[in-house]
Predicted model as a PDB file, atoms N, CA, C, CB and O in Angstrom, pLDDT in the B-factor column:
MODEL        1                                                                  
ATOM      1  N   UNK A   1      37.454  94.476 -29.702  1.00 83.00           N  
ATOM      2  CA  UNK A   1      37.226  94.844 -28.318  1.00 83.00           C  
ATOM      3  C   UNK A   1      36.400  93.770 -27.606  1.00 83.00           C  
ATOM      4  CB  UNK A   1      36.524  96.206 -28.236  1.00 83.00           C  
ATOM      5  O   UNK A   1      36.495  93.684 -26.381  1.00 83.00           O  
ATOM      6  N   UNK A   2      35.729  93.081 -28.174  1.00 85.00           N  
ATOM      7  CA  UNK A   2      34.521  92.093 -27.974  1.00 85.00           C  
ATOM      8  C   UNK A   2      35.086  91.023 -27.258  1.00 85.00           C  
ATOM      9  CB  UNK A   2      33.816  91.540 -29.326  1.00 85.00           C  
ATOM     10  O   UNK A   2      34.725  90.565 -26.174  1.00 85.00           O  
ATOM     11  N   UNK A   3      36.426  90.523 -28.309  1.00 90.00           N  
ATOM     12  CA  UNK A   3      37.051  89.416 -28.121  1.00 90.00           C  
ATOM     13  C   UNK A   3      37.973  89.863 -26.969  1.00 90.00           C  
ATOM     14  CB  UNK A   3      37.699  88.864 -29.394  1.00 90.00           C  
ATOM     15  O   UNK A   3      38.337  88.982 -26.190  1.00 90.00           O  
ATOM     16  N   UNK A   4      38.427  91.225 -26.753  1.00 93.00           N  
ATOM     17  CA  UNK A   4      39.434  90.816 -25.590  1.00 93.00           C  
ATOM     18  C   UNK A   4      38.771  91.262 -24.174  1.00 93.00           C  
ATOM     19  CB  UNK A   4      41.004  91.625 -25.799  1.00 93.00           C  
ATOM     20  O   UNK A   4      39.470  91.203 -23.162  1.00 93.00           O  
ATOM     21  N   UNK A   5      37.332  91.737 -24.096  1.00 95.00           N  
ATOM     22  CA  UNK A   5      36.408  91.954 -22.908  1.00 95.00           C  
ATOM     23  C   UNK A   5      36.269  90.550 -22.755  1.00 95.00           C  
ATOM     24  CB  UNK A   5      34.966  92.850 -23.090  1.00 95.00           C  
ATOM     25  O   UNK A   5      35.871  90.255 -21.627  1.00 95.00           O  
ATOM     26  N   UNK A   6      36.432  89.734 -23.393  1.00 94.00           N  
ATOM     27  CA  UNK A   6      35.705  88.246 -23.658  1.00 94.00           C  
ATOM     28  C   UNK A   6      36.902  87.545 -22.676  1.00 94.00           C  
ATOM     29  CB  UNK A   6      35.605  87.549 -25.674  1.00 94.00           C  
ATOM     30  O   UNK A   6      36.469  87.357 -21.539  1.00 94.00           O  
ATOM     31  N   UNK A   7      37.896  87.244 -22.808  1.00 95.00           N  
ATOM     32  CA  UNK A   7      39.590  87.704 -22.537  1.00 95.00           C  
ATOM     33  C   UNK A   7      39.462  87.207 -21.162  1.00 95.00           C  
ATOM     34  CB  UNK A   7      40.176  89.611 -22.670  1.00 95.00           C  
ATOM     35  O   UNK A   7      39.351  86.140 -20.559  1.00 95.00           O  
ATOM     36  N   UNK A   8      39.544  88.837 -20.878  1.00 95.00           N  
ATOM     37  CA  UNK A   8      39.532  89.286 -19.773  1.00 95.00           C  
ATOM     38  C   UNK A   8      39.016  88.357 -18.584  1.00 95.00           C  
ATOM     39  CB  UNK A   8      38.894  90.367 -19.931  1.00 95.00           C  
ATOM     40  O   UNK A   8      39.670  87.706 -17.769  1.00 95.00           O  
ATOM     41  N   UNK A   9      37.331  88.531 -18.773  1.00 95.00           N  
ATOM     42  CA  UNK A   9      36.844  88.083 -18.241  1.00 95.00           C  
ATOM     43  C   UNK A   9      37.026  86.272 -17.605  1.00 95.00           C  
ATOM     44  CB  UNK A   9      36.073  88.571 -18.844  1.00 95.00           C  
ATOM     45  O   UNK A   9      36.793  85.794 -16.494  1.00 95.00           O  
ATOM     46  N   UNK A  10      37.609  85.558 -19.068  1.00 94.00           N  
ATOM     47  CA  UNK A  10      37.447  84.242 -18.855  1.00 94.00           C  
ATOM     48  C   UNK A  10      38.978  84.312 -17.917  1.00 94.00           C  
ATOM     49  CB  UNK A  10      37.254  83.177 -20.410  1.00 94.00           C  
ATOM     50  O   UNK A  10      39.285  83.330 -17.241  1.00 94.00           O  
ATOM     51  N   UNK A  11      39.560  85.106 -17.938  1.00 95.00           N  
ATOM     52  CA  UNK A  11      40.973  84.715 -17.496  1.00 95.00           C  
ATOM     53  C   UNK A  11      41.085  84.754 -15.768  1.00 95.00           C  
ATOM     54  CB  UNK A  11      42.119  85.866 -18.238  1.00 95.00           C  
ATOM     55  O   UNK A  11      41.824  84.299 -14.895  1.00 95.00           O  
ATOM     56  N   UNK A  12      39.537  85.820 -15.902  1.00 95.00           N  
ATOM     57  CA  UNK A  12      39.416  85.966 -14.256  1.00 95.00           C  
ATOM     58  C   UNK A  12      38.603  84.697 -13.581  1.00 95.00           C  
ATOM     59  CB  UNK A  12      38.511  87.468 -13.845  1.00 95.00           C  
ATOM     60  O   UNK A  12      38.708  84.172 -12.473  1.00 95.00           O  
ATOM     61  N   UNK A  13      37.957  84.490 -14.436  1.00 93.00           N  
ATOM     62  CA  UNK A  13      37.165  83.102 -13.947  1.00 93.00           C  
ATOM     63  C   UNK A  13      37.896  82.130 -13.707  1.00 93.00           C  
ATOM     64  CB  UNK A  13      36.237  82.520 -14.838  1.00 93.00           C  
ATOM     65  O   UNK A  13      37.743  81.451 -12.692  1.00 93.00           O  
ATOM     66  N   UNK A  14      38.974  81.856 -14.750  1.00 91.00           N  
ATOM     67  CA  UNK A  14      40.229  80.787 -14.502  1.00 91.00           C  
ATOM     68  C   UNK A  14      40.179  80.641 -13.310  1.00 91.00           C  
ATOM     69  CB  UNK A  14      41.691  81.137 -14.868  1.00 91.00           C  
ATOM     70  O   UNK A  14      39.610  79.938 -12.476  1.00 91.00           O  
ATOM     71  N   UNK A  15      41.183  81.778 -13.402  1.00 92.00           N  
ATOM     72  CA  UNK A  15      42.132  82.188 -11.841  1.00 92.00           C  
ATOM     73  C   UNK A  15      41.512  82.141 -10.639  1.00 92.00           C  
ATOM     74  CB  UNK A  15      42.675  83.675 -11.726  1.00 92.00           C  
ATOM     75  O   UNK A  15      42.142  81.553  -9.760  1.00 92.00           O  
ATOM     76  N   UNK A  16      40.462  82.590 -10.352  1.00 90.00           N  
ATOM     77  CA  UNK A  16      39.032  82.732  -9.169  1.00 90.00           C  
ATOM     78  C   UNK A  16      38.684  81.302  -9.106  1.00 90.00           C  
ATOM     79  CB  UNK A  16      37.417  83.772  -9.751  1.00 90.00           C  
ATOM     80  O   UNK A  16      38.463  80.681  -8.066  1.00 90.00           O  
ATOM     81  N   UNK A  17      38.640  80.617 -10.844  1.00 82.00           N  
ATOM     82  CA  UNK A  17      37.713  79.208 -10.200  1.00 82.00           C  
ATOM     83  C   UNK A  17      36.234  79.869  -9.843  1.00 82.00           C  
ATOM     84  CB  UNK A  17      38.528  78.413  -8.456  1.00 82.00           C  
ATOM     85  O   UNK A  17      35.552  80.236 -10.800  1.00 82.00           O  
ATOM     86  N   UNK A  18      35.748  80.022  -8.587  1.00 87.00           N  
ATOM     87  CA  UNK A  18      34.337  80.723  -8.732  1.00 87.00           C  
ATOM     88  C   UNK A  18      34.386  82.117  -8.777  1.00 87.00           C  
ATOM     89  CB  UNK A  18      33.411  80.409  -7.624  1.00 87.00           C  
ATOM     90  O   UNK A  18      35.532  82.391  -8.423  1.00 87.00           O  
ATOM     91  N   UNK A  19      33.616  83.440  -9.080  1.00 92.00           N  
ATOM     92  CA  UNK A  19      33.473  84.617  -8.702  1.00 92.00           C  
ATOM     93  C   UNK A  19      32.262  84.941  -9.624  1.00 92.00           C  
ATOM     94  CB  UNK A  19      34.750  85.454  -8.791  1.00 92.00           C  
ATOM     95  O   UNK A  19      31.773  84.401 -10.616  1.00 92.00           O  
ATOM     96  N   UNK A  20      31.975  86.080  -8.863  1.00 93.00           N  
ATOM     97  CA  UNK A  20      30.566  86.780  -8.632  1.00 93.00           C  
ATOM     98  C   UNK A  20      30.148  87.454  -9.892  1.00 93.00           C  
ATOM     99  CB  UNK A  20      30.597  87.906  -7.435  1.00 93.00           C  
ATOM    100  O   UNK A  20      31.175  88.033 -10.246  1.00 93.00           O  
ATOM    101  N   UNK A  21      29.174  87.719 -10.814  1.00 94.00           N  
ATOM    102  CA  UNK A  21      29.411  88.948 -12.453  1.00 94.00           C  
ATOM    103  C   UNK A  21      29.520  90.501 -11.707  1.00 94.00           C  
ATOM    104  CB  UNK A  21      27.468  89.014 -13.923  1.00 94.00           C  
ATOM    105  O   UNK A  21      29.802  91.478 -12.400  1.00 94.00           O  
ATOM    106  N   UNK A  22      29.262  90.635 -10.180  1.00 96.00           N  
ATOM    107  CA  UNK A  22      29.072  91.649  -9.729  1.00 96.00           C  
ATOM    108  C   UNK A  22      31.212  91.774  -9.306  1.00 96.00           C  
ATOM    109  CB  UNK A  22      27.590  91.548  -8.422  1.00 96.00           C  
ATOM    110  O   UNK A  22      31.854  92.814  -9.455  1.00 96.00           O  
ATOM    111  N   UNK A  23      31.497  91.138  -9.070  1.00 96.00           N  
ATOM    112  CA  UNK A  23      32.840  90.763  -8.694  1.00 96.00           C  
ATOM    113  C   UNK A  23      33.745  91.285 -10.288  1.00 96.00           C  
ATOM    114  CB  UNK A  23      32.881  88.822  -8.224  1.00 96.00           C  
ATOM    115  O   UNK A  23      34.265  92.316 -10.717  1.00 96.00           O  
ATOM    116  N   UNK A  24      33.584  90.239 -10.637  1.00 96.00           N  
ATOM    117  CA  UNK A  24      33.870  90.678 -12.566  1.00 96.00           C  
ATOM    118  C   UNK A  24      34.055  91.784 -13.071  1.00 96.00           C  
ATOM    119  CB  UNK A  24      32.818  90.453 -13.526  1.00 96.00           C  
ATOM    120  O   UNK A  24      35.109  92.147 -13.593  1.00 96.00           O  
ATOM    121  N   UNK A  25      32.831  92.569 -12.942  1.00 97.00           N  
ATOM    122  CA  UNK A  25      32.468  93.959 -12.829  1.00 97.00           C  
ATOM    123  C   UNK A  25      33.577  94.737 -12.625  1.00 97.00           C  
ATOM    124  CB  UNK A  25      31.548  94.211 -11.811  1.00 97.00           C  
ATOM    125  O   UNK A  25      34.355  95.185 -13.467  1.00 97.00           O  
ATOM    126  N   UNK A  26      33.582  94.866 -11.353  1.00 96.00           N  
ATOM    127  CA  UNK A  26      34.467  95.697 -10.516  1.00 96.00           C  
ATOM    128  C   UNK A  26      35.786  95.410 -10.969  1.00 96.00           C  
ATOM    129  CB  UNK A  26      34.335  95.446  -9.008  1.00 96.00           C  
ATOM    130  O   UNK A  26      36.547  96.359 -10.784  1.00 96.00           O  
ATOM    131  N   UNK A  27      36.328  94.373 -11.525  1.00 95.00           N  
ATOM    132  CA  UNK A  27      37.592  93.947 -11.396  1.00 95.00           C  
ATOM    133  C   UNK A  27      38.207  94.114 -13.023  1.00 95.00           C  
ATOM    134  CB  UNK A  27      37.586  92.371 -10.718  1.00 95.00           C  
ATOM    135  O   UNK A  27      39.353  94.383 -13.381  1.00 95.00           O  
ATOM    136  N   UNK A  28      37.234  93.901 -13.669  1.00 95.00           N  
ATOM    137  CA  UNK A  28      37.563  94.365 -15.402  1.00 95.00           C  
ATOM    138  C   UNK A  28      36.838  95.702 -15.323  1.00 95.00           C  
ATOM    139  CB  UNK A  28      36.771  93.190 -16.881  1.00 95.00           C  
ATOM    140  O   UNK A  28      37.255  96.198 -16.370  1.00 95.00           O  
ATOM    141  N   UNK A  29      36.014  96.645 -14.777  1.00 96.00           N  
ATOM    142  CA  UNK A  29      35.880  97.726 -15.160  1.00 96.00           C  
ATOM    143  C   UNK A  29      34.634  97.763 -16.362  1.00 96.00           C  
ATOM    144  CB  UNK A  29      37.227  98.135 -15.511  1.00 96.00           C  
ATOM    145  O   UNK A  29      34.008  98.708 -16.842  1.00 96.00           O  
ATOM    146  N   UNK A  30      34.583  96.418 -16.588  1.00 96.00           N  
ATOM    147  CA  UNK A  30      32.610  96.461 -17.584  1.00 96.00           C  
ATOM    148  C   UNK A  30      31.620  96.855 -16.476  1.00 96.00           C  
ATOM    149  CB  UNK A  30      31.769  94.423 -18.319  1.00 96.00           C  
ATOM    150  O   UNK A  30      31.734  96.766 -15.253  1.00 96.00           O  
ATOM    151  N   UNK A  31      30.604  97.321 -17.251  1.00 97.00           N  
ATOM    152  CA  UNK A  31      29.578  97.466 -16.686  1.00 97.00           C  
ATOM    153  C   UNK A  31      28.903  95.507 -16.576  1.00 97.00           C  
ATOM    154  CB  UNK A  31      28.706  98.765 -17.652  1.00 97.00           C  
ATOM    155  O   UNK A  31      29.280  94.434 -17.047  1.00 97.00           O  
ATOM    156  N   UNK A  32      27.704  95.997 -15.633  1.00 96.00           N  
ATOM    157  CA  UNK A  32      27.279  94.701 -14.962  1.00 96.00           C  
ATOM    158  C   UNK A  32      26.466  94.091 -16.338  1.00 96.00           C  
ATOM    159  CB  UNK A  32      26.199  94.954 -13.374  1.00 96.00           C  
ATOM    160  O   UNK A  32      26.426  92.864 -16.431  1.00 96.00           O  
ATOM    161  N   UNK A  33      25.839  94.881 -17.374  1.00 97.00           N  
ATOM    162  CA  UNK A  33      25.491  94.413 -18.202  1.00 97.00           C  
ATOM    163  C   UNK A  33      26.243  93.840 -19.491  1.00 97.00           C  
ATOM    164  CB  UNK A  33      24.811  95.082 -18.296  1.00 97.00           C  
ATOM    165  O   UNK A  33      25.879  93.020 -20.334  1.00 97.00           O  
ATOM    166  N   UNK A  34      27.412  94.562 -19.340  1.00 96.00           N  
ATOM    167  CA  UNK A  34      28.362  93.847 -20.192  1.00 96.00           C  
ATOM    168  C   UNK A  34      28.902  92.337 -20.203  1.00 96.00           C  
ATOM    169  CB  UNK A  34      29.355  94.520 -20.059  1.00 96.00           C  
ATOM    170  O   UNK A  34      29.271  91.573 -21.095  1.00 96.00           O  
ATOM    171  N   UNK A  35      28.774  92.244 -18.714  1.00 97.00           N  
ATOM    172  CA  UNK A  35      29.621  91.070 -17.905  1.00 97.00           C  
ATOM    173  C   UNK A  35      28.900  89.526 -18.119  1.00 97.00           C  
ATOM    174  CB  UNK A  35      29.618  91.473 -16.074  1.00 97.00           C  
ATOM    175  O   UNK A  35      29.271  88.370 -18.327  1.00 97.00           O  
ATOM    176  N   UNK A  36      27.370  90.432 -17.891  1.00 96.00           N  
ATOM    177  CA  UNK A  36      26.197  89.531 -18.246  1.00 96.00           C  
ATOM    178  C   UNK A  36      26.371  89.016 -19.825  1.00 96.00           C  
ATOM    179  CB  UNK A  36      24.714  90.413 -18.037  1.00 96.00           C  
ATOM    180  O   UNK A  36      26.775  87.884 -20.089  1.00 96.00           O  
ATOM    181  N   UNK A  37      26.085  89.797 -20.629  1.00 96.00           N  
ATOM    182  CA  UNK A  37      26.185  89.763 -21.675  1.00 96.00           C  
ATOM    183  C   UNK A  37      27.287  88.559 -22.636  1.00 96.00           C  
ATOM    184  CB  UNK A  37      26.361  91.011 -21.701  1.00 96.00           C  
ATOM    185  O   UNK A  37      27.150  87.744 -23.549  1.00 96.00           O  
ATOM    186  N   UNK A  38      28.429  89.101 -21.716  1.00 96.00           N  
ATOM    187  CA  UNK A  38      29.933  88.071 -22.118  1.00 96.00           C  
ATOM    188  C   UNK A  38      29.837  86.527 -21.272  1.00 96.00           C  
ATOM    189  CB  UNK A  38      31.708  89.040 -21.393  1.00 96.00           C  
ATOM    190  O   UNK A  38      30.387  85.544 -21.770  1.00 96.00           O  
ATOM    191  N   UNK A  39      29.097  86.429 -19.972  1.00 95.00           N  
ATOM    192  CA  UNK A  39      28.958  85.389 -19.420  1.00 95.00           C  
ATOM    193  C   UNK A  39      27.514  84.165 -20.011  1.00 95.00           C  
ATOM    194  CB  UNK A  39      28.907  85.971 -18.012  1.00 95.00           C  
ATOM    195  O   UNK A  39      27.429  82.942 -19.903  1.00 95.00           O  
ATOM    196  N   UNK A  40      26.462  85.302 -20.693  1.00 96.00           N  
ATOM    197  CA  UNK A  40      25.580  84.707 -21.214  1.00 96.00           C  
ATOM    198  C   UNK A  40      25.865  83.508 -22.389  1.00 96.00           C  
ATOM    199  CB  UNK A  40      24.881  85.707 -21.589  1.00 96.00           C  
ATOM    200  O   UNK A  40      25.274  82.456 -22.634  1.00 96.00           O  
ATOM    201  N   UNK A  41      27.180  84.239 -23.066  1.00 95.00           N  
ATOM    202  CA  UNK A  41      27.689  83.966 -24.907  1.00 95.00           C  
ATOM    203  C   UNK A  41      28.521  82.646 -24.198  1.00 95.00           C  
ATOM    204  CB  UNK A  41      29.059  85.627 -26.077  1.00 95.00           C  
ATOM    205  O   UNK A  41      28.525  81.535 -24.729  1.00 95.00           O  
ATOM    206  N   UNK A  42      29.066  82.881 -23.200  1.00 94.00           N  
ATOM    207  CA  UNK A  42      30.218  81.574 -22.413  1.00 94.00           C  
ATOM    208  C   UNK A  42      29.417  80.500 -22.314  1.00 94.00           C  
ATOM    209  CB  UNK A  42      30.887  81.846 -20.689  1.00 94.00           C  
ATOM    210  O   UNK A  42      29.588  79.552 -23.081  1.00 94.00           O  
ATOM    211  N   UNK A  43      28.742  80.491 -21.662  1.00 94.00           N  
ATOM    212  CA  UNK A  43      27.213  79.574 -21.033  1.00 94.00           C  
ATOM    213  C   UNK A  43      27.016  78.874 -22.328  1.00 94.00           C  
ATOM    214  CB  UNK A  43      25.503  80.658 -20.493  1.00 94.00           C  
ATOM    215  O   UNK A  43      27.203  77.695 -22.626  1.00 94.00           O  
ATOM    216  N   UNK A  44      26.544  80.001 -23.105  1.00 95.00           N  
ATOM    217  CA  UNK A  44      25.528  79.084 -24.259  1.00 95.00           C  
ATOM    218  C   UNK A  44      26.609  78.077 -25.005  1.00 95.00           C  
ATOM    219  CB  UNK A  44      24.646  80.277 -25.686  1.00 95.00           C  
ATOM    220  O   UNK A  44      26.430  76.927 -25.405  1.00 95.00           O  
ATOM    221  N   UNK A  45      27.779  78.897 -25.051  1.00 93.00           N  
ATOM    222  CA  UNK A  45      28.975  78.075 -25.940  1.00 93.00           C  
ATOM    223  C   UNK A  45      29.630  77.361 -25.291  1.00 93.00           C  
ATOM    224  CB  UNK A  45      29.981  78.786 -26.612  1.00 93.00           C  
ATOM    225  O   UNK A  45      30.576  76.849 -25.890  1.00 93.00           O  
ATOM    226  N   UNK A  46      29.452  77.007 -23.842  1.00 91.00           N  
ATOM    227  CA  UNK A  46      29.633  75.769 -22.600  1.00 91.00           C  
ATOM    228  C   UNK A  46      31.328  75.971 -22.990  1.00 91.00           C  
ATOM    229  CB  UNK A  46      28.684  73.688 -22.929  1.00 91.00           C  
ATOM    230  O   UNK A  46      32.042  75.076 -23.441  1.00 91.00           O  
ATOM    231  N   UNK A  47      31.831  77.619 -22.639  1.00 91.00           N  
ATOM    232  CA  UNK A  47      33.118  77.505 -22.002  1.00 91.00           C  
ATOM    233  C   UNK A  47      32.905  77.583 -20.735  1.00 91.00           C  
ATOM    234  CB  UNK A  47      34.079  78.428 -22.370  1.00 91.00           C  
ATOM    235  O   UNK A  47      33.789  77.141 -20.002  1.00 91.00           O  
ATOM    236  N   UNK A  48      31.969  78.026 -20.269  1.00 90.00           N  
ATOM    237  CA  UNK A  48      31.812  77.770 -18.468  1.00 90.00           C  
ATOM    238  C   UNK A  48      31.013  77.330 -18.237  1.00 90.00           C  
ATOM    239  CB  UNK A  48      31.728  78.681 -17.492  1.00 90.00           C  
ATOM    240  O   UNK A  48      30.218  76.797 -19.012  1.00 90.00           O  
ATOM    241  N   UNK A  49      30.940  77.419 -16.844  1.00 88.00           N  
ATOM    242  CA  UNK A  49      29.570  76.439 -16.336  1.00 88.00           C  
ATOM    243  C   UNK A  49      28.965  77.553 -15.281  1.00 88.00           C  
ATOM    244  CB  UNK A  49      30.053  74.617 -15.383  1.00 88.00           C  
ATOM    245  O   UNK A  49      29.543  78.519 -14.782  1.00 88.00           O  
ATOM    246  N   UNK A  50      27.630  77.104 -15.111  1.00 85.00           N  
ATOM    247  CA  UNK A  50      27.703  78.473 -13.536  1.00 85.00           C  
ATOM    248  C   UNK A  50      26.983  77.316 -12.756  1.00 85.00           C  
ATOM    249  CB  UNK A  50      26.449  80.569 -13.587  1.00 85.00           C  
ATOM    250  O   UNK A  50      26.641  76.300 -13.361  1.00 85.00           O  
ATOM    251  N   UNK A  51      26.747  77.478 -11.360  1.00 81.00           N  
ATOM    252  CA  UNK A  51      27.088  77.023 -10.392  1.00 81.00           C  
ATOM    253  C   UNK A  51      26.519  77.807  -9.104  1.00 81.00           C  
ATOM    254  CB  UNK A  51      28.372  76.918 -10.543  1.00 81.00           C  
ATOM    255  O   UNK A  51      26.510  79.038  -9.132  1.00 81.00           O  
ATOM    256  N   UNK A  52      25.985  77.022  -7.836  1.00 68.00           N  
ATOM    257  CA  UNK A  52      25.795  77.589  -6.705  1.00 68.00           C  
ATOM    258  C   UNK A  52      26.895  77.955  -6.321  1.00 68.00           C  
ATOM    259  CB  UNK A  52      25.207  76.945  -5.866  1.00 68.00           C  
ATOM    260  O   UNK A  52      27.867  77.352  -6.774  1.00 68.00           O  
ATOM    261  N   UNK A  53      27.158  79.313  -5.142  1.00 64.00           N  
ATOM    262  CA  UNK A  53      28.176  79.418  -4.690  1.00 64.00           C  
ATOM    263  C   UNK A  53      27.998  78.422  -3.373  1.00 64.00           C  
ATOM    264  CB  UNK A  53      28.508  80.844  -4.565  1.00 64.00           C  
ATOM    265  O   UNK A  53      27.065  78.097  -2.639  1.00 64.00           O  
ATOM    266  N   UNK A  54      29.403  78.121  -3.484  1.00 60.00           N  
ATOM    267  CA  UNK A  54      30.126  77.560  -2.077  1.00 60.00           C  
ATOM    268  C   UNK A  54      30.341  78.176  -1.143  1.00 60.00           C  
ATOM    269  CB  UNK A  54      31.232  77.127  -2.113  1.00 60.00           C  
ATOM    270  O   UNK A  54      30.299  79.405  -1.092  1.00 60.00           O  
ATOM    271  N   UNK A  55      30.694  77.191   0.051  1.00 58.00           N  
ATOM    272  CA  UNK A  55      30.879  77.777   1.286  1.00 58.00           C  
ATOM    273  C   UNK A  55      31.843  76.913   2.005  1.00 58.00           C  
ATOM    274  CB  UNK A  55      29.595  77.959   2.022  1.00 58.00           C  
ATOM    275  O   UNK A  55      31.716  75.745   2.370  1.00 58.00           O  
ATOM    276  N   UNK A  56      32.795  77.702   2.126  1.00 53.00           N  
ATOM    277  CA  UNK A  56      34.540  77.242   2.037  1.00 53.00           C  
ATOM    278  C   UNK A  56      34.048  76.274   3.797  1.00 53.00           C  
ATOM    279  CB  UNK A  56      36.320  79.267   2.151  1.00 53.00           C  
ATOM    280  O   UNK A  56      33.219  76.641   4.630  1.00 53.00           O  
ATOM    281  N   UNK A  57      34.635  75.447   3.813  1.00 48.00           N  
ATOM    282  CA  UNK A  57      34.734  75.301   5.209  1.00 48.00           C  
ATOM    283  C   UNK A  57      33.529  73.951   5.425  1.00 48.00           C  
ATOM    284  CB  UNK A  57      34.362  76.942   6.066  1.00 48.00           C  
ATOM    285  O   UNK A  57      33.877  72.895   5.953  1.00 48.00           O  
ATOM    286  N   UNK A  58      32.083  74.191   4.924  1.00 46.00           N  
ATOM    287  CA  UNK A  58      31.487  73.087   5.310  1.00 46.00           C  
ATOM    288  C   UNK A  58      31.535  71.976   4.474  1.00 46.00           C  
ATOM    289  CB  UNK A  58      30.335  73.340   5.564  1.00 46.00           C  
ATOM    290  O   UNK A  58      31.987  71.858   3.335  1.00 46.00           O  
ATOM    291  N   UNK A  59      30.938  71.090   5.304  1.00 43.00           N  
ATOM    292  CA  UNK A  59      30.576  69.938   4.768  1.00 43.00           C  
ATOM    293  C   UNK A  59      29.154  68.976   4.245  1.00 43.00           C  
ATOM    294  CB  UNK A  59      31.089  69.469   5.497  1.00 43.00           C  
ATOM    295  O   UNK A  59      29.311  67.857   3.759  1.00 43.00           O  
TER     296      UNK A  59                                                      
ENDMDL                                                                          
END                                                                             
């Protein structure tokens, strides 16, 4: 179950490119601590990166 919450999640990040763990949340149906949890294990194992959000449009 670990591995496919794990899944999930990275597949939404793909696709999004950026999005929110509060976004995540809502969209896989984990709780916010779960999301944390699965984004923490990503981080440390530098499948992602995190990042300020952007702001489409400026320069």
């Amino acid at each position: 179950m670990k591995h496919m919450n794990q899944q999930k999640v990275l597949h939404l990040i793909y696709n999004a490119g950026s999005i929110s763990r509060v976004e995540l949340a809502y969209k896989t149906g984990l709780t916010q601590q779960t999301i944390t949890n699965i984004v923490n294990r990503m981080l440390q194992e530098k499948v992602v990166i995190e990042g300020l959000p952007t702001t489409s449009g400026r320069s």
